[in-house]
Structures are given as structure tokens and as C-alpha cells.
C-alpha positions as CSV (number, residue, x, y, z in Angstrom):
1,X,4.4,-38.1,73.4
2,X,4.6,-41.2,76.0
3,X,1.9,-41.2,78.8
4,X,5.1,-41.2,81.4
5,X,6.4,-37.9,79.7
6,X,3.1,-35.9,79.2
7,X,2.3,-37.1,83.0
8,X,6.0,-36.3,84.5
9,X,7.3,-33.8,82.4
10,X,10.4,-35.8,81.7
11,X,12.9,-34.4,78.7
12,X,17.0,-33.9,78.1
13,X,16.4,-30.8,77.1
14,X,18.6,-28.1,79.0
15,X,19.1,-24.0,78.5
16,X,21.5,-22.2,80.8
17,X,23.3,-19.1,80.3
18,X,26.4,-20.7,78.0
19,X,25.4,-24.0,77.0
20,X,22.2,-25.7,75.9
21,X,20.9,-29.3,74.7
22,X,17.6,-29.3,72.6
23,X,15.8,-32.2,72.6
24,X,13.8,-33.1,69.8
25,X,11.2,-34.3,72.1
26,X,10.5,-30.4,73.0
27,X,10.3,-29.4,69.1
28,X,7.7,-26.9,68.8
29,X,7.7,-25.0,64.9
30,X,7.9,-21.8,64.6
31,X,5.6,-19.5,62.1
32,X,8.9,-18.2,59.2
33,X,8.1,-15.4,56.8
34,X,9.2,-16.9,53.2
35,X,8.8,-20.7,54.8
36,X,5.8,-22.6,53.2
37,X,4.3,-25.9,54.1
38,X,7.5,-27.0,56.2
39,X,7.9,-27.4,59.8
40,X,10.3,-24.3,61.0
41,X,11.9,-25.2,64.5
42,X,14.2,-22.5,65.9
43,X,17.1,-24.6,67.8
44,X,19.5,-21.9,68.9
45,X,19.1,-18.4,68.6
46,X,20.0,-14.8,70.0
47,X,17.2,-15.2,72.6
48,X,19.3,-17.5,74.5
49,X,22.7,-16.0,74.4
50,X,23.8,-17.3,70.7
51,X,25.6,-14.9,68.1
52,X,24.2,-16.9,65.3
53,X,20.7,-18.7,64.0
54,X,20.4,-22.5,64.0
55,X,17.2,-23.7,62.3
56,X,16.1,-26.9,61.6
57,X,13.2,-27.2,58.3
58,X,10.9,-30.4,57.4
59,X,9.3,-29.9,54.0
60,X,6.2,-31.7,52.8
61,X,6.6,-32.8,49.2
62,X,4.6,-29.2,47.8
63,X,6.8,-26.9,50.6
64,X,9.4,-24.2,49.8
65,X,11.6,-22.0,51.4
66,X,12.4,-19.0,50.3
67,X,15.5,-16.1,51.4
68,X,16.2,-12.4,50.3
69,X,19.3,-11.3,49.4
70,X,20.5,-9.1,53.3
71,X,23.4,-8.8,54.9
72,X,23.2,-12.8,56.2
73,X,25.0,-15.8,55.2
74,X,24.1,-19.5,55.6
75,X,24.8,-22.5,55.2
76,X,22.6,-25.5,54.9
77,X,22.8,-29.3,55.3
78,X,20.4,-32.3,53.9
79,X,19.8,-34.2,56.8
80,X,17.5,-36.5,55.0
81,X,15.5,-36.4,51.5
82,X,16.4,-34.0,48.9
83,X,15.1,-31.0,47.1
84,X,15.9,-28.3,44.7
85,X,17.5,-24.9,45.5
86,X,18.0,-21.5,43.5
87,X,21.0,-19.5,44.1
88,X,22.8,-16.8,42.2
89,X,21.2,-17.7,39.0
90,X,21.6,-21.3,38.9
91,X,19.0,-24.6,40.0
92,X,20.9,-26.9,41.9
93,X,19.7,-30.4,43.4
94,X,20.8,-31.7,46.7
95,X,20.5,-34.9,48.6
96,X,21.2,-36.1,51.9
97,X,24.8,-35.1,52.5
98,X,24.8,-32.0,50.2
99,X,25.4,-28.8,51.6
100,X,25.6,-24.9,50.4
101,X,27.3,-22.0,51.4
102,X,25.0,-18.9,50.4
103,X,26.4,-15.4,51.0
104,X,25.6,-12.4,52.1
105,X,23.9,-10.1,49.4
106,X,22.5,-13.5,47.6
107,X,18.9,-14.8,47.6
108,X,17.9,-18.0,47.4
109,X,15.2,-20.7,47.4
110,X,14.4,-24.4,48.1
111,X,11.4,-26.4,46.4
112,X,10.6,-29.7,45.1
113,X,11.5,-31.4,48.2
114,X,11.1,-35.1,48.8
115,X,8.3,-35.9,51.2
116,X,9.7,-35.3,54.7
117,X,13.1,-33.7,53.4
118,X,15.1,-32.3,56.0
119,X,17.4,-29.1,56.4
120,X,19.7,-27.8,58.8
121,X,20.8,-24.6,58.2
122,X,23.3,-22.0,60.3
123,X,22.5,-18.1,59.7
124,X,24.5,-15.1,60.7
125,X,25.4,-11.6,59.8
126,X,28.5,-11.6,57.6
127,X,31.5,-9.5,59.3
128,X,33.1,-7.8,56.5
129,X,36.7,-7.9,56.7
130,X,38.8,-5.2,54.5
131,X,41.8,-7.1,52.9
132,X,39.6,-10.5,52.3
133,X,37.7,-10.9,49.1
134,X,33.7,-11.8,49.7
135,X,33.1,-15.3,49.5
136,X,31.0,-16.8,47.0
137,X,28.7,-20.0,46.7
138,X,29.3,-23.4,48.0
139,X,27.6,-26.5,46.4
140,X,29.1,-29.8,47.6
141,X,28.7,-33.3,49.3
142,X,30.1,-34.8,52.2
143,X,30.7,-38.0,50.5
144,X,33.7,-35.8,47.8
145,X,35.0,-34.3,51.7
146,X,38.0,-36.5,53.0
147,X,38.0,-36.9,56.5
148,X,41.1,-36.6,58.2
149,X,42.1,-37.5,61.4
150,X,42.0,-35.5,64.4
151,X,45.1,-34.8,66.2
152,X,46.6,-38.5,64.5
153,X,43.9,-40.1,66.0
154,X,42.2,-42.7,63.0
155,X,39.3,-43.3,65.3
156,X,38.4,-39.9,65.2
157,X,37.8,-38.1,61.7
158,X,37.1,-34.3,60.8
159,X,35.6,-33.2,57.5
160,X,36.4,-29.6,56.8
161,X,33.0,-28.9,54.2
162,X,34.4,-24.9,53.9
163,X,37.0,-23.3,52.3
164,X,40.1,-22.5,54.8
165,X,40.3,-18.9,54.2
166,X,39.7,-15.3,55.7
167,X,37.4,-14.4,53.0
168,X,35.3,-16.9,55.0
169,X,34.1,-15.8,59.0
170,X,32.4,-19.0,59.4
171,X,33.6,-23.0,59.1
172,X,31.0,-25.6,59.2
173,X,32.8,-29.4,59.7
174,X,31.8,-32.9,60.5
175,X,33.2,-34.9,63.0
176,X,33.5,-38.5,63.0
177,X,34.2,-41.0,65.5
178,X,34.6,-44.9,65.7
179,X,32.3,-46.1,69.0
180,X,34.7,-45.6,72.0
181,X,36.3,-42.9,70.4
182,X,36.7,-39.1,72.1
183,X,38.2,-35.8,72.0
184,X,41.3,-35.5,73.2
185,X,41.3,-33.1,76.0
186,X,38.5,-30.7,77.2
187,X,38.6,-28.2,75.0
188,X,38.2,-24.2,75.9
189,X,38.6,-21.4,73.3
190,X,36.9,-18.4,72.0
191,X,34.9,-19.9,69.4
192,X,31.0,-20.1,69.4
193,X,28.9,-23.5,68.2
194,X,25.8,-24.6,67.5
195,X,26.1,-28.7,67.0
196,X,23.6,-31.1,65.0
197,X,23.9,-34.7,66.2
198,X,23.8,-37.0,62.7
199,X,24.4,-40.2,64.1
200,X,25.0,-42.5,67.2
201,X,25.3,-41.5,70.4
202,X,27.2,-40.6,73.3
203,X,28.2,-38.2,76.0
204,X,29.2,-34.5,75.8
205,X,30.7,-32.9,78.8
206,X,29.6,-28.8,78.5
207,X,31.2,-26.9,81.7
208,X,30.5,-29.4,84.3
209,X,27.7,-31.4,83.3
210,X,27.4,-34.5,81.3
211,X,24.6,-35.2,79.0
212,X,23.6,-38.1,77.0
213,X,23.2,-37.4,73.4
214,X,22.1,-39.3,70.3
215,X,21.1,-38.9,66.7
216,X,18.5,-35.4,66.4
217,X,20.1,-33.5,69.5
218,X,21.1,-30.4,69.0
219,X,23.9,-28.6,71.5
220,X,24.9,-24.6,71.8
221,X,28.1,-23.8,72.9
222,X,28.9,-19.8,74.1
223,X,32.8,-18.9,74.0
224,X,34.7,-20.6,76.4
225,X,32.3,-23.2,77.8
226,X,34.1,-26.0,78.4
227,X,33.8,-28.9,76.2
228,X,34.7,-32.6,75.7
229,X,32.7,-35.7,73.8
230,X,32.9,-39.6,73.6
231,X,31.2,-41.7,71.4
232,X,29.4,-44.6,73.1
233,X,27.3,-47.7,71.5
234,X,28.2,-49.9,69.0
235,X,27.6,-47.8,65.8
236,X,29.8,-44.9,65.2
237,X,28.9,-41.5,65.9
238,X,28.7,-37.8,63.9
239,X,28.0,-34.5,64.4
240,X,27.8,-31.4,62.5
241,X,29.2,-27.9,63.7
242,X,29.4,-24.3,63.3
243,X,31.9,-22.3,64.3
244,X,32.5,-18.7,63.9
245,X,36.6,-18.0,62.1
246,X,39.0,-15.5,61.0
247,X,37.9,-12.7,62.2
248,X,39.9,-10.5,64.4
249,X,39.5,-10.0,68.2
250,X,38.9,-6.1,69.1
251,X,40.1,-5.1,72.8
């Protein structure tokens, strides 16, 4: 931490009742059953509001992580490094850009990470739907994802990394944008996020504030909060989000 921070408290860290921006300079781990030398950091959580679990693992190269089969799905994302994972019977190895789909009623583990390997991972309770089939594991990588582009816009790209189907309640995308590059309208729906900033930087407009993001930030979005981003700099900038599908809304 900078002298001018640990004397004046400065950070762009912000939680309010239906939208939040976590810092990374406010990480503090948390102790994880099943979570062995790695660095746990709870970003978003029921405490403040969220429906859903965002959490954000650093391994050393001898740490491992490891999930019982419950009634929780999740899907996880190499940020940087790579390292091993067990699911349903089968070793799989991921690098940076390779993410999994685990769900419920599966366990699973991660070992043999790279030194400094990084995860992010999105949990929630799986919301069982009666005329869709469970869905089953994910392996993949972002670079086999085509991104298309948003609305016709080229400068602005969206990689859809889940299948497009009710047996799913969850989609998990990456959107890309060229530096000057923005969403086309401020958007306001039903759907819950929780947002991993990959790369660049920019501005995100939640309800009515603007904040100034870059690569490491980490945004939670409660239904309906207003949203809108632009990507600012000279480098282009990416993001990775949750958002909770297919489900039907009860009156």
C-alpha cells in the first residue's frame, strides 16, 4: 500500500444497496473450507444483496482447491497461470483462457497450479426446472469462442462461453471492445451480474454514478440497476460476466 493511501484512506472501492465496485486495492482473503495454500477473496456475495457467489483464488505452485458434490453450480475462469482440475471422473488441464462449467451434484478439484495461477469462479444454487434436462460439464477456451458483434457493432464483440439452452439457469460471456467503443444504450432488465474486468479500462455508468474501471475490478449489478460502459485508453478493453437465464419469473 502507498504512504498517500494508508495515510488518506483513498480507494475506488464502492458498496451500496444495488451496485458495487471492488477494488483490488481493498482485497482482503478469506479463510475457505476445502481451499489450500491459495489466497480466497470473496468479491460479491449474499451479504451485500447478491443472489450468487463471486470468488476470486490465487494458488501457490503446491495449493489446491477442492468442492463437494451439493446442490451448487459454478463456473470457473483462468485469469492467469494454469493448473489441473478433477471433475466427473476425468483430469483436465487448463490455462489462461480455459473455463469449466461444473454442475450441481458434481465434485470437483484443482491442483498442480502454476505459481501465482489465478481463478475466477461464479457459484450459485441450481434452480431446477421440470421440462429441461440437467446440464452437464463444460471444458473449453475462449480462444475456440467466436466473438460476435453486439447489436452490428464490429467495435464491440460478445463471446457467448455457455450453451444457449434452458437446461442451463446461468450464461457466463465475454465482452469485447475496441478503445472508444461502448454499449449502445443504458441498459435496465431483470438480470443479476457480477463482472471481472480482464483488460483495459474505462467507465461504467451503474444507476447514476460513473466509475473508472481497469483491468482487476470487479462490479455487482442487482436487477434493474441501470447500466452503461465505454472503453477508454488506447488498448482494448474486456470483461467477464455472469448473468442469471432461463428461468421463469413467478408473480
Amino acid at each position: 500500500m502507498s504512504a498517500t493511501a494508508s495515510v488518506f484512506g483513498d480507494s475506488r472501492t464502492h458498496v451500496g444497496s444495488r451496485h458495487a465496485l471492488i477494488a483490488p486495492d481493498g482485497h482482503v482473503a478469506s479463510s475457505l473450507p476445502g481451499v489450500d495454500k491459495a489466497t480466497a477473496v470473496v468479491l460479491i456475495s449474499r451479504e451485500m444483496g447478491a443472489r450468487f457467489t463471486q470468488l476470486l483464488l490465487t494458488f501457490l505452485t503446491d495449493g489446491s482447491a477442492t468442492f463437494p458434490s451439493n446442490d451448487i453450480e459454478v463456473f470457473a475462469y483462468v485469469v492467469r497461470g494454469s493448473l489441473n482440475v478433477e471433475v466427473g471422473g476425468h483430469n483436465h488441464f487448463l490455462t489462461k483462457g480455459s473455463f469449466l462449467f461444473v454442475p450441481a451434484g458434481v465434485a470437483w478439484k484443482f491442483g498442480g497450479p502454476s505459481e501465482g495461477a489465478q481463478l475466477n469462479l461464479f457459484l450459485k444454487e441450481y434452480v431446477r426446472l421440470d421440462c429441461a434436462v440437467p446440464p452437464v460439464v463444460v471444458v473449453g477456451h475462449e480462444d475456440h469462442i467466436p466473438a460476435q458483434p453486439f447489436l452490428g457493432d464490429e467495435d464491440a464483440r460478445l463471446q457467448v462461453l455457455l450453451p444457449e439452452n434452458s437446461s442451463f439457469d446461468m450464461a457466463v460471456n465475454i465482452f469485447n471492445y475496441n478503445p472508444g467503443a461502448y454499449l449502445p444504450f443504458v441498459e435496465t432488465h431483470i438480470m443479476e451480474h457480477g463482472l471481472l474486468m480482464l483488460e483495459g479500462m474505462g467507465v461504467y455508468r451503474l444507476e447514476n454514478a460513473w466509475y473508472p474501471v481497469v483491468a482487476g475490478d470487479c462490479i455487482w449489478m442487482a436487477p434493474y440497476c441501470p447500466q452503461w460502459f465505454a472503453a477508454m485508453g488506447k488498448s482494448p478493453a474486456r470483461y467477464l460476466y455472469y448473468k442469471d437465464v432461463n428461468r421463469p419469473v413467478l408473480p
